[in-house]
VEXSEPA-40786 format. One line per 5 residues: number of its first residue (from 1); for each residue x, y, z of C-alpha. Coordinates in steps of 0.2 Angstrom, whole numbers. Last residue first. Layout:
NUM	X/Y/Z ~ ... $
REM end
This chain:
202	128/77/-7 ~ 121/97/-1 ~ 134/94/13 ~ 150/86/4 ~ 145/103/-8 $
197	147/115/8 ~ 161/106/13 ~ 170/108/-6 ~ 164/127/-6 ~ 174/130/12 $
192	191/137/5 ~ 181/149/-7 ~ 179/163/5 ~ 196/172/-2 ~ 202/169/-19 $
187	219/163/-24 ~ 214/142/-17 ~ 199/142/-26 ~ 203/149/-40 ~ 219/136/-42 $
182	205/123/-38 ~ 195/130/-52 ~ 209/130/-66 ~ 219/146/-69 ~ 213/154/-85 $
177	226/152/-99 ~ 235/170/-103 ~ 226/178/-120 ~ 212/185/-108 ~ 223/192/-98 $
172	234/201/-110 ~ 219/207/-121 ~ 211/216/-104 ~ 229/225/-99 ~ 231/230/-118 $
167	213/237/-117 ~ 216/246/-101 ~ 231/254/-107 ~ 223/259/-122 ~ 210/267/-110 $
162	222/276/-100 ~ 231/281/-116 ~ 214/289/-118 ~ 212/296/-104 ~ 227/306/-102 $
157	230/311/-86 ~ 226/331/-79 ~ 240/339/-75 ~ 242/348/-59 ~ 247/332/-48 $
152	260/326/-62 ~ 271/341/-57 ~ 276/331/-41 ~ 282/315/-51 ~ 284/300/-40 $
147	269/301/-31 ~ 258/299/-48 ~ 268/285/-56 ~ 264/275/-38 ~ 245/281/-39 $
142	244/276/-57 ~ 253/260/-53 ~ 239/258/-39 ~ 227/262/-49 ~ 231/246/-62 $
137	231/234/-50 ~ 214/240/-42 ~ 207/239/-60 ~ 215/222/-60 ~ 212/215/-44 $
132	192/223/-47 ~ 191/211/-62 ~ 199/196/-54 ~ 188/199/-38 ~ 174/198/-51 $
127	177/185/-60 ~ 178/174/-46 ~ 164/177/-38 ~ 157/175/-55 ~ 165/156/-54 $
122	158/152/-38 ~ 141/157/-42 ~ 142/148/-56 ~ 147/133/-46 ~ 134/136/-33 $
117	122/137/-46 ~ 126/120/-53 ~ 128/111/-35 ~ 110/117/-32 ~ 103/111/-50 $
112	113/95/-45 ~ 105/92/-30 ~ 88/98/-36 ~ 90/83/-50 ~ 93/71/-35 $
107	78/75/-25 ~ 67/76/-40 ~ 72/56/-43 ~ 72/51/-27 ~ 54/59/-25 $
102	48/52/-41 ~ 57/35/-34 ~ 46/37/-19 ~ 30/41/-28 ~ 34/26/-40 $
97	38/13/-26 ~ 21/19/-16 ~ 10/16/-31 ~ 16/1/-34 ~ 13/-3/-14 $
92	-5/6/-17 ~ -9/-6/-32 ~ -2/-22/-23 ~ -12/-18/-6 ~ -27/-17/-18 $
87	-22/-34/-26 ~ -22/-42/-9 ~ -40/-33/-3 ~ -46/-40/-19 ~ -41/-58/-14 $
82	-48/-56/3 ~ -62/-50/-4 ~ -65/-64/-16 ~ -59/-76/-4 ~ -72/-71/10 $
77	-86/-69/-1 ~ -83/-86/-6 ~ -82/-92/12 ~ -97/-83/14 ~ -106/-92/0 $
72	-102/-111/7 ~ -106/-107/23 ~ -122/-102/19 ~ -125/-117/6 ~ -120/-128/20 $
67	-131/-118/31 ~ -145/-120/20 ~ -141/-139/17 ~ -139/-142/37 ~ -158/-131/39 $
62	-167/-144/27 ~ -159/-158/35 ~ -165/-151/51 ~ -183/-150/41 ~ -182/-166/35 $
57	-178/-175/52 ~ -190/-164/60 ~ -203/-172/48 ~ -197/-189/49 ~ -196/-187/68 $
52	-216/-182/66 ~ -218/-197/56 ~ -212/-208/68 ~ -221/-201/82 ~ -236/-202/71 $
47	-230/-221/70 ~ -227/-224/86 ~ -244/-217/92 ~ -254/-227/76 ~ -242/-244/84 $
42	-251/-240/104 ~ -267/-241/98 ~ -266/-255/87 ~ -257/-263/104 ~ -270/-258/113 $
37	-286/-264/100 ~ -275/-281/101 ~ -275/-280/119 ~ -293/-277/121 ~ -298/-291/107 $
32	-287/-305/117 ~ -297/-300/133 ~ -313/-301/121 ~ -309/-319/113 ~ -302/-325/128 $
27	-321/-320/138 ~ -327/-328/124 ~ -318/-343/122 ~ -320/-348/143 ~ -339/-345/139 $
22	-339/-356/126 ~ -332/-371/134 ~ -320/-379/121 ~ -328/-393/112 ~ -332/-412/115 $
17	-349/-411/106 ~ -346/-398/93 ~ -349/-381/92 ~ -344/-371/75 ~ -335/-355/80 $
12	-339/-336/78 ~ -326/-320/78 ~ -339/-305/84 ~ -325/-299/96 ~ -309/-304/85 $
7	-318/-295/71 ~ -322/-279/83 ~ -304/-280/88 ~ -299/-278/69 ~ -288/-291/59 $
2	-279/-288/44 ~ -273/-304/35 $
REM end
């Protein structure tokens, strides 16, 4: 049961002849009715102190979930772009090894494009001091045959058995195998460095 201050106060008891002394029970009655509204008092503030640390209890606990969920999502941003920074760094280091081997690749072909040319060049060098050889063989015996005959100085030289000549000379050559290139190289002047030039392009 429930009891007030005021009902303690106004609490009322049958006399009898050998009872307790009023006065003594009503001044009891109030002191006990004093303390009672005290301690009622004094429960009301516990409880609204109760309630208020239910209501911060909530609210922190309100707060710790929304960090939680917080937390939670930025750690998912983190691994979503740390794993899309990884696959980035994976595209530009593909990227990278297939620039490089382009550039290996060109590199290599300009090489031997180089050494190509410098063998063609090689070899028309050589032509050529084979063809001026020749035609410088072949005016040398003219000079010889002319300094042996005195009379030859006033006649005029057949062209045409020049030419003949000429054409024989040609047919000869070109019937005799052609030396290899490192017999070439070894006749003709300026070609004794080719093989360092080439160890240098390499």
């Amino acid at each position: 049961m429930k009891l007030t201050a005021l009902e303690i106060k106004q609490q009322q008891f049958e006399k009898s002849l050998r009872g307790y002394d009023p006065g003594e029970v009503n001044s009891f009655l109030n002191l006990l009715a004093s303390e009672w509204e005290h301690m009622t008092g004094r429960m009301r503030e516990l409880e609204n102190q109760v309630d208020k640390l239910n209501d911060k209890l909530k609210h922190y606990e309100r707060v710790e979930e929304a960090l939680h969920e917080t937390l939670q999502t930025a750690k998912s941003s983190a691994e979503e772009k740390l794993s899309m920074a990884r696959r980035q760094a994976k595209l530009i280091e593909d990227k990278a090894e297939l620039e490089a081997e382009k550039i290996i690749k060109e590199a290599y072909e300009a090489r031997r494009e180089i050494r190509q040319n410098i063998h063609q060049l090689v070899d028309k060098r050589t032509e050529i001091i084979r063809t001026l050889r020749s035609f410088l063989d072949n005016a040398s015996e003219y000079v010889h045959q002319f300094s042996k005959d005195d009379a030859s100085l006033f006649t005029l030289p057949d062209l045409s058995e020049f030419e003949s000549q000429q054409k024989k000379k040609k047919q000869q050559t070109d019937k005799e195998p052609k030396p290899e290139s490192a017999s070439l190289k070894s006749t003709v002047p300026g070609t004794e460095k080719i093989d360092d030039i080439l160890d240098d392009i390499d």
